[in-house]
Residue, then its C-alpha position, 0 to 999 in steps of 0.5 A: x559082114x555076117x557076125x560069127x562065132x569065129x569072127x569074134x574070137x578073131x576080133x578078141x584075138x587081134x583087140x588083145x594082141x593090139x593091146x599088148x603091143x600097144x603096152x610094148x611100146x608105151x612101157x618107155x613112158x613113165x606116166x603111163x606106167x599103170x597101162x603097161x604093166x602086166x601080171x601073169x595068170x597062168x592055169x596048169x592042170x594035169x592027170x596020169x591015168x594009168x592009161x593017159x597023161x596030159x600036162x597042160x599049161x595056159x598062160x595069160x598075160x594081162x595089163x590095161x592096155x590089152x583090157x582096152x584091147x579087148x573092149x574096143x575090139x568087142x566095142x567095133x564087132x558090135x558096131x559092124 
């Protein structure tokens, strides 16, 4: 399999999503209350310039099981 740029991100994304969805299912679970809980980073720039304005709003939901995710799918890209 050839290593990209555009394989790793798509091995990043699906690592993060496996991640949460992980969490999801796990937040039923007491004892592992400290891999699913999440906090919220979000970035929000702006600008009106007269001429053009844009608003955008980047929201990231991170706990440790997406964490996990993401070094497991980065883990099996260098692995291939």
């Amino acid at each position: 399999m050839k290593k990209n740029t555009l394989t790793l991100i798509i091995f990043i994304l699906l690592g993060l999503l496996l991640g949460s969805i992980a969490a999801h299912v796990l937040s039923g679970v007491k004892q592992l209350s400290f891999l699913t809980e999440s906090t919220m980073i979000s970035w929000q720039p702006r600008a009106n310039l007269d001429v053009i304005s844009y608003d955008l709003k980047l929201q990231v939901k991170l706990s440790v099981m997406s964490i996990l995710g993401l070094v497991a799918s980065i883990w099996i890209y260098r692995k291939l």
